[in-house]
VOMAR-885735 format. One record per residue (C-alpha): residue number from 1; x, y, z. Coordinates in Angstrom, 3 decimals. Example, Ala and Ser with C-alpha at 12.3 -4.5 7.8 and 13.67 -1.06 7.14 Angstrom:
<nodes>
1 12.300 -4.500 7.800
2 13.670 -1.060 7.140
</nodes>
This chain:
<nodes>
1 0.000 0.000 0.000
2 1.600 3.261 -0.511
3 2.130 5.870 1.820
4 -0.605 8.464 0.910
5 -2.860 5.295 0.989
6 -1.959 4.555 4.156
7 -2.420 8.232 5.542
8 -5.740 8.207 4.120
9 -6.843 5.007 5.512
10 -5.502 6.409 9.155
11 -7.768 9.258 8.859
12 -11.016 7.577 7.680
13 -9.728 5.181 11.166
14 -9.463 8.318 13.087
15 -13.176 9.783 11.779
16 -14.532 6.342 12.796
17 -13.034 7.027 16.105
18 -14.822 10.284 17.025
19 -17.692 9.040 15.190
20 -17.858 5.923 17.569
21 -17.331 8.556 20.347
22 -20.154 10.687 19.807
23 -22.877 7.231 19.104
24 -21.965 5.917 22.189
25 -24.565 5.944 24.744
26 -24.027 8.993 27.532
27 -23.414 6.470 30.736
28 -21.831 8.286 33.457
29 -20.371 11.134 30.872
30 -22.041 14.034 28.578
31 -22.017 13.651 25.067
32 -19.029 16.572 24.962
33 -17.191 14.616 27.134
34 -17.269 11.471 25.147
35 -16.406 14.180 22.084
36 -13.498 14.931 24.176
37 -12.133 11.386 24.318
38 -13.183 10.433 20.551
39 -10.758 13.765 19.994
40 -8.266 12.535 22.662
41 -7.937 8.794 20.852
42 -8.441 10.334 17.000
43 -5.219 12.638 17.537
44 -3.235 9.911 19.218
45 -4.060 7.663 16.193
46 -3.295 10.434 13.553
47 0.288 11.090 15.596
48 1.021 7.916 16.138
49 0.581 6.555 12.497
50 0.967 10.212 10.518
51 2.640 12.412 11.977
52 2.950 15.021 14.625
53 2.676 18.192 12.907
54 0.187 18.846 10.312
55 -2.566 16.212 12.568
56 -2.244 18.742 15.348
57 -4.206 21.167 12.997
58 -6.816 18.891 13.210
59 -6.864 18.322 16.887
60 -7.329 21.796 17.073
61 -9.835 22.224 14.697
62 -11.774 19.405 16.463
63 -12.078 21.117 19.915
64 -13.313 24.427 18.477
65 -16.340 23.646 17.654
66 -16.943 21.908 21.585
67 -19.033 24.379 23.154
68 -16.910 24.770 26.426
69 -14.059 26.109 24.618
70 -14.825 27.765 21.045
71 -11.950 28.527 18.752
72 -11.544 31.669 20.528
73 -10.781 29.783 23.832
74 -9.273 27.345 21.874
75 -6.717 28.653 19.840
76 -5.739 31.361 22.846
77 -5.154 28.240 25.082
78 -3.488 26.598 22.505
79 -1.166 29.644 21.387
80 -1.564 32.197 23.877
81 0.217 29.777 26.403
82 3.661 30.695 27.442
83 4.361 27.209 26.875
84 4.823 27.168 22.831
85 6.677 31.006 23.554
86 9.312 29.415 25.242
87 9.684 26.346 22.600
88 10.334 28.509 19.771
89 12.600 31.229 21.951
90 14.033 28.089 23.488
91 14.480 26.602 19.742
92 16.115 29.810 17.825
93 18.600 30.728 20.993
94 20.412 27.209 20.638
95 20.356 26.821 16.988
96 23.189 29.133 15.955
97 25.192 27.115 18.977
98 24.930 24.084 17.014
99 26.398 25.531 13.944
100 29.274 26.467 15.863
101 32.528 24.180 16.944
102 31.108 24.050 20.709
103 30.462 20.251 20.700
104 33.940 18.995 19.459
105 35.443 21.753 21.389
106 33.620 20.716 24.777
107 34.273 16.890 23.699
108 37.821 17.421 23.196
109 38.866 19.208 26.470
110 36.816 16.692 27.770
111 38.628 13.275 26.451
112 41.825 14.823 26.599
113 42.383 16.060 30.318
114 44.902 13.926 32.349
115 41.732 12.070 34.027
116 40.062 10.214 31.026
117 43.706 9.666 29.814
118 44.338 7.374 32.930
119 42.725 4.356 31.524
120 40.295 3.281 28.768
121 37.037 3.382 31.222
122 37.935 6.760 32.447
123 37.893 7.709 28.950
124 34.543 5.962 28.330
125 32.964 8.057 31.637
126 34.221 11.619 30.419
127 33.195 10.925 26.582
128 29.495 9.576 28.209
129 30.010 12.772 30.588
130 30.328 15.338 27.910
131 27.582 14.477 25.924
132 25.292 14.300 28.770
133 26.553 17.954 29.579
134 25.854 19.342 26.152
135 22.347 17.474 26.105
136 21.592 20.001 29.139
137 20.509 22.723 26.193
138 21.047 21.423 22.912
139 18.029 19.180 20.856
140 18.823 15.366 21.233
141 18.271 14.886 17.474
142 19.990 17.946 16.947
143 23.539 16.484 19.019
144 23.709 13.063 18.040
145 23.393 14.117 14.206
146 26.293 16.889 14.936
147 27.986 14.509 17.419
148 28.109 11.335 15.010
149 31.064 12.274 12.488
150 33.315 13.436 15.587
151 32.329 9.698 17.412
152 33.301 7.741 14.081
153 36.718 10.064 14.007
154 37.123 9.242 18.262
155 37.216 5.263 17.006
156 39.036 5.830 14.169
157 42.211 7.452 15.750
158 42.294 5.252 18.553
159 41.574 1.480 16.122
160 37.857 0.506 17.414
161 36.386 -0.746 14.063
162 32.377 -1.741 13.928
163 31.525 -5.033 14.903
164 33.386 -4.871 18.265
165 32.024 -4.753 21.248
166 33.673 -1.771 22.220
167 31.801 0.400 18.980
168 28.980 -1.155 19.789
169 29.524 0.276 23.420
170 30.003 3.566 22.515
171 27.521 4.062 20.131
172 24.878 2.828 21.961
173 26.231 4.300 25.151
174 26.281 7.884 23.224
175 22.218 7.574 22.221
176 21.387 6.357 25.756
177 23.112 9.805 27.695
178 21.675 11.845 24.861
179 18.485 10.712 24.983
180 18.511 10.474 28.966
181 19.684 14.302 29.258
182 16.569 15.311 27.386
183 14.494 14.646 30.432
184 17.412 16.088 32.938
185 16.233 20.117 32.287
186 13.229 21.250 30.207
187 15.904 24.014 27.929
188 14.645 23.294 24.721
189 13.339 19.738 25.401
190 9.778 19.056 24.337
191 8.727 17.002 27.316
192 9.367 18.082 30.339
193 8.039 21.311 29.042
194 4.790 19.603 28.542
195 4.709 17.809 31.728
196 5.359 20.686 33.470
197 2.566 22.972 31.237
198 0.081 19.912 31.854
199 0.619 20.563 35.822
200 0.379 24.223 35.359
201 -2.827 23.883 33.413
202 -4.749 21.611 35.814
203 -3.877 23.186 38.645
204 -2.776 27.054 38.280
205 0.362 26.010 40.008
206 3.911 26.120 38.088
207 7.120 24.282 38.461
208 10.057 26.343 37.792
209 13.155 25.271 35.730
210 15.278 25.799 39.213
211 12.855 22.677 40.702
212 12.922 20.576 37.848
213 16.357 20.506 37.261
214 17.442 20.306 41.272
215 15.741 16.595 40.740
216 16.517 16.136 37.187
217 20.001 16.847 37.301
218 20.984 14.841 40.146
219 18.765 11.543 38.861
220 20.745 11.817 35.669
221 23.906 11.702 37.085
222 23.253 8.453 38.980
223 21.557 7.578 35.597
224 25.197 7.943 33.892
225 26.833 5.919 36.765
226 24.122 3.100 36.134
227 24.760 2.740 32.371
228 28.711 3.064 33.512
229 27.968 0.214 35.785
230 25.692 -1.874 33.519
231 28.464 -1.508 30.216
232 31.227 -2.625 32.900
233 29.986 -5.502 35.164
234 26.993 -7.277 32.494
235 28.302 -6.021 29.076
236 32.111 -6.206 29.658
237 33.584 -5.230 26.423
238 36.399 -7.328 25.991
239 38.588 -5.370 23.551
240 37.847 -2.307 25.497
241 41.527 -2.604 27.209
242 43.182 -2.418 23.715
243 42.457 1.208 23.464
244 44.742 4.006 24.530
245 43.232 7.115 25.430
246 46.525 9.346 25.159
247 45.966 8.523 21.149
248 42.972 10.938 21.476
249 45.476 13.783 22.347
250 46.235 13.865 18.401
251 42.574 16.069 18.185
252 43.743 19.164 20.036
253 45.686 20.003 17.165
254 42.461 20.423 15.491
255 40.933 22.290 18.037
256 39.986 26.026 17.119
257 39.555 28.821 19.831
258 35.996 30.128 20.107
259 36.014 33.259 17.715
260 33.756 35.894 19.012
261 30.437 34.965 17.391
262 30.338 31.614 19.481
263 31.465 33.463 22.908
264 28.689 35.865 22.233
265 26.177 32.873 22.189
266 27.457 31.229 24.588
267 26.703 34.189 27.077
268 23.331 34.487 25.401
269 22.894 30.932 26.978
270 24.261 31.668 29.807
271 22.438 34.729 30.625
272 19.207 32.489 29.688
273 20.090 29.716 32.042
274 21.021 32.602 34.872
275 17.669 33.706 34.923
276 16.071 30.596 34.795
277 17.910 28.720 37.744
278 18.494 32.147 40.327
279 15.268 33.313 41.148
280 14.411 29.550 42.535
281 18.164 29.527 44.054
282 17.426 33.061 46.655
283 13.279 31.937 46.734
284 13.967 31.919 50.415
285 15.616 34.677 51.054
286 14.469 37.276 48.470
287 10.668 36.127 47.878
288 10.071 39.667 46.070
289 12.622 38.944 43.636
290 11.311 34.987 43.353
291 8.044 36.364 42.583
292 8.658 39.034 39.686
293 11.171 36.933 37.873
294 8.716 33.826 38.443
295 5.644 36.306 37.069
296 7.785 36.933 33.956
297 7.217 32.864 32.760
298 10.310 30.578 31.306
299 9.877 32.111 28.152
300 10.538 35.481 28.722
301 14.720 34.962 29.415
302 15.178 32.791 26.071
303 13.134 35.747 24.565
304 15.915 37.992 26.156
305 18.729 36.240 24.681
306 17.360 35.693 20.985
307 17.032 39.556 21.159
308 20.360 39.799 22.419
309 21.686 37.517 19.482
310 19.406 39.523 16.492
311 20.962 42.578 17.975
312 24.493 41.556 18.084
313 26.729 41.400 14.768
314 30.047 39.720 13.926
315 31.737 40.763 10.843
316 28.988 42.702 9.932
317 26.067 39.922 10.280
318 23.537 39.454 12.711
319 24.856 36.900 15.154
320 21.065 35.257 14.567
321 19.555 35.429 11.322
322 15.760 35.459 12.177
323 14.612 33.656 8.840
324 17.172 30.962 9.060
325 16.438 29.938 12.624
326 12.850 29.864 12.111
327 12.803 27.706 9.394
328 15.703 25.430 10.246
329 16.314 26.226 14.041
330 12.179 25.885 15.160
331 11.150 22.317 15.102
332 7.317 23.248 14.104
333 5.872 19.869 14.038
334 6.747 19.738 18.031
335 5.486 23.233 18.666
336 2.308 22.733 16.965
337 1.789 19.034 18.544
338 2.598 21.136 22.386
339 -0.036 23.884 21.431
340 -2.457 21.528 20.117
341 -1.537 18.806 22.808
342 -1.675 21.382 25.947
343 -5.311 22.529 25.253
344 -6.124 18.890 24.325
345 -5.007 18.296 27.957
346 -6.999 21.331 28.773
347 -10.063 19.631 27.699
348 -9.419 15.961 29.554
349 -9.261 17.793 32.873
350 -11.504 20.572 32.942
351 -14.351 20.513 35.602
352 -17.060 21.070 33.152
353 -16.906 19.121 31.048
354 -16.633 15.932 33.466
355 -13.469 13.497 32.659
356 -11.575 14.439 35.150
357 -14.619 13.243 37.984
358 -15.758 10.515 35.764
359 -11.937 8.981 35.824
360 -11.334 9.470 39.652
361 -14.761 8.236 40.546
362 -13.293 4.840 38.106
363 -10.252 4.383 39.420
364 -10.560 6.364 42.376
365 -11.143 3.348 44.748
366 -9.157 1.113 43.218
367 -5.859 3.618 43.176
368 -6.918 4.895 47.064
369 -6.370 0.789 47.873
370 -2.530 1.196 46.212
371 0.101 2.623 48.558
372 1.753 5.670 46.681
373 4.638 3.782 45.736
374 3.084 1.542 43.829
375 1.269 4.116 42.117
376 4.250 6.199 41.485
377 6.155 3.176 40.015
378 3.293 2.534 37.992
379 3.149 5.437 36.290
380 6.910 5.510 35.746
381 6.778 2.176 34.269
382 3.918 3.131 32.171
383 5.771 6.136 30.597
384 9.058 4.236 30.479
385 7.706 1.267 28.459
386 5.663 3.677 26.478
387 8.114 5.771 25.009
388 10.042 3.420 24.024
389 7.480 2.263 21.469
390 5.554 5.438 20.429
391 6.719 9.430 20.630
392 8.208 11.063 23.504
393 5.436 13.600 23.148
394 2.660 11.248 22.551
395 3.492 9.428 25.620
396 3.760 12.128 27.743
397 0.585 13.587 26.592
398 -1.028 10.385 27.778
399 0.399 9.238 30.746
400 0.316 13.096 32.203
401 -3.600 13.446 31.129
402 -3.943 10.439 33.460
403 -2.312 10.625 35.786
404 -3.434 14.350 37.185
405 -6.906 12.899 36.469
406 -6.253 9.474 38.851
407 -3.869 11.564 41.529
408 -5.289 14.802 41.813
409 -8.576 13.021 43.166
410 -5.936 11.960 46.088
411 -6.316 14.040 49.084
412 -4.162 17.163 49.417
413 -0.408 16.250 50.356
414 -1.209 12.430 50.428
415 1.403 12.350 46.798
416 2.862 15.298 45.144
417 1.479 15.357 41.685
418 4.022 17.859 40.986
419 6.682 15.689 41.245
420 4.626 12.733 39.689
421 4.607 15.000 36.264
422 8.304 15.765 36.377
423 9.266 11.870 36.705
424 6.994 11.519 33.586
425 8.205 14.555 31.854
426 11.818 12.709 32.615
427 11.142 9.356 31.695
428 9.955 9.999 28.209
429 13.782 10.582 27.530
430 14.619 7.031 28.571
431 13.517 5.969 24.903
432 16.249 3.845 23.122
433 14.979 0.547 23.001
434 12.974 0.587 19.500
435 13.953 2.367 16.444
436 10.364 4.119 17.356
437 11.373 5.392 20.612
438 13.510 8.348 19.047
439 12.955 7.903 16.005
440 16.422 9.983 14.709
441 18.730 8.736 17.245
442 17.751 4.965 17.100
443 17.323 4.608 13.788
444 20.819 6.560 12.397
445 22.476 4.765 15.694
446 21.610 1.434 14.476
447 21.851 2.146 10.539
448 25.678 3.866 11.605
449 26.994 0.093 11.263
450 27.927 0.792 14.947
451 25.263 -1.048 16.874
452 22.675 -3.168 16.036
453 18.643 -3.649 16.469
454 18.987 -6.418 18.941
455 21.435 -4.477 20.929
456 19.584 -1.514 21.559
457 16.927 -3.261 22.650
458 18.134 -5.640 25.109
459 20.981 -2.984 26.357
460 18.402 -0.007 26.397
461 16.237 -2.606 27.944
462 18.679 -3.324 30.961
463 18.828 0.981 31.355
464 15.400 1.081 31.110
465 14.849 -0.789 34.328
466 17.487 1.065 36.004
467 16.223 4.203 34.701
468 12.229 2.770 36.414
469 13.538 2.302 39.889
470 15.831 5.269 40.155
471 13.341 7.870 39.260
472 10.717 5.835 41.105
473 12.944 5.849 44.526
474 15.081 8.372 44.294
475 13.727 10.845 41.918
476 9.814 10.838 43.715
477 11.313 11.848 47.298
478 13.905 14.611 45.759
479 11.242 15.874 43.708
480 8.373 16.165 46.081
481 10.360 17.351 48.649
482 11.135 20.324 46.183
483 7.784 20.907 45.603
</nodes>
């Protein structure tokens, strides 16, 4: 069947869907709300099997015309949120970063010190280490694309050839810390940003970028130990020991210092991060200052530095060009699946139209009988397993839409659904095990020659677990007892 067939044939699935949804009998919900859900299952066929962009139109389209919302409503929640603002400021400050030599510079001074030159695992840890680092802020896809011709030069100079263990090592271990530092901060990462919106929108309460990343960070970095552990003790690379690191010192003879256009970005960045990560830092001691920065949203200090960057020149040129970084910086399918997927998340838990109470009175009883842990670890296993076999932002969509329906029926301070959302908007990074999971990373990671289908999934598999009871032990307590 070819592929406009196939399209087609998903959206005559998708009508039947919302058609189904609005012949169903009422029950214990109004005919909107069944609407609601015929929209909620439609879109997540049309993403799922089309595409995440262009379907998002139609998502929005769809919950127009419910009377609770209206397209005015509609497209103001979907738009109007600072949400998508800070996606695309987020998006165009880090683009002209990636054109720049920043990630083989920060590799290099990173494989090269005296430390990683002490033995080939220390090597291993500080090449893991510096692409987790540079994950912090820059796109996953974006990094492992930019950071694949510098890994196949890394094995080239010091003899690893394809079909050893030790390639297959690093090129798996390379997708697993990229994709796992998408979920450490929400800079320019889709889904924390929508876990964290999804919170804000059912509740009125926000988590700031200073919370998240005090329990992202610090779950991440035990992450990296884990997958250090797992590649040393289970996977044991046995011509791992035939390496020698001080052969990497041949690159800093191709290392270039940072001209002026990349310092001037870099501060850009920095000045971004600054604002996001001090006003949570002096909360406590300057609650004024907390307040107005806070009242100012996360997009207003990536706003600050794109200005910054279209203001700036070098040589003449804009440091940013706007018309380049919104066309090749912005990823629009993701900002139009967040707009279209925060109002859609808008609909599943507002009050009047009834979801939300006809969920908790469902599963209400049967989640109240569950200690928290097990409900926690539920939902982290849920997401987990999830994203590993659909999109990041298709499976945090649905796992956050219901879980604040199940845990905000909970009574106040029994679980922190705060923290419940982060651990979701973190595990939908923890996606390596199917080519499907991250869709650019697996699938040029396994067709590299490096690594291989079965070892992504059984090696991704063994992180995945780790990944499961870290952020469902450790993460759950640091988190709520941030929040």
């Amino acid at each position: 069947m070819k592929k406009n067939d196939r399209q087609y044939l998903f959206l005559l699935a998708a009508a039947a869907i919302l058609l189904l949804s609005y012949l169903m009998p009422e029950g214990g919900l109004s005919r909107e709300a069944h609407l609601v859900l015929g929209i909620f299952f439609a879109s997540l066929t049309m993403w799922i099997t089309i595409a995440i962009d262009w379907p998002s139109l139609i998502t929005l389209l769809l919950i127009g015309f419910l009377p609770t919302f209206g397209f005015s409503k509609t497209l103001q929640s979907a738009f109007g949120n600072s949400t998508v603002a800070f996606l695309i400021f987020t998006f165009m400050l880090v683009y002209p970063l990636s054109q720049t030599g920043f990630v083989r510079r920060c590799t290099i001074s990173f494989i090269t010190n005296r430390y990683a030159r002490r033995g080939p695992w220390q090597f291993v840890t500080f090449l893991f280490t510096a692409v987790t680092l540079m994950g912090f802020f820059i796109s996953p896809s974006v990094l492992f694309v930019a950071f694949m011709p510098f890994l196949e030069d890394i094995c080239q100079v010091l003899g690893i050839r394809k079909g050893g263990k030790t390639g297959n090592m690093l090129m798996m271990g390379t997708a697993f810390c990229i994709s796992m530092s998408s979920g450490m901060t929400p800079i320019g990462h889709v889904w924390p940003t929508l876990a964290m919106g999804y919170y804000a929108s059912a509740t009125g309460e926000a988590i700031n970028q200073f919370q998240y990343m005090a329990m992202g960070i610090p779950v991440g970095i035990l992450l990296l130990i884990a997958l250090l552990l797992i590649f040393r003790f289970l996977y044991r690379p046995d011509d791992l020991s035939a390496i020698d690191p001080n052969k990497a010192e041949v690159f800093k003879d191709s290392i270039e210092p940072a001209d002026r256009r990349e310092k001037i970005i870099l501060a850009a960045v920095a000045l971004t991060v600054f604002l996001w990560i001090v006003p949570g830092l002096v909360k406590g001691i300057w609650p004024q200052f907390y307040a107005t920065v806070n009242a100012w949203t996360t997009a207003m200090p990536p706003l600050v530095g794109c200005i910054l960057l279209f203001i700036c020149r070098d040589q003449g040129r804009p440091i940013l060009n706007f018309r380049e970084a919104a066309s090749k910086g912005v990823l629009w399918g993701a900002v139009l699946m967040t707009a279209s997927a925060t109002v859609l998340g808008s609909c599943l838990t507002n009050a009047d139209i009834g979801i939300s109470d006809w969920l908790s009175s469902l599963m209400g009883p049967v989640a109240a009988a569950l200690p928290v842990t097990v409900l926690i670890l539920f939902f982290v296993t849920w997401t987990v397993l999830e994203t590993n076999f659909s999109s990041n932002i298709v499976t945090t969509t649905v796992v956050s839409a219901i879980a604040l329906s199940v845990l905000l029926a909970f009574p106040k301070g029994s679980v922190s659904v705060a923290a419940v959302l982060c651990l979701i908007g973190f595990g939908a990074g923890i996606c390596n095990m199917t080519p499907a999971g991250q869709s650019t990373i697996n699938t040029v990671a396994i067709g590299s020659g490096w690594t291989d289908t079965r070892s992504m999934f059984v090696w991704g598999g063994i992180f995945a677990i780790a990944a499961i009871l870290l952020l469902s032990f450790v993460g759950y307590p640091l988190a709520a007892m941030l929040m």
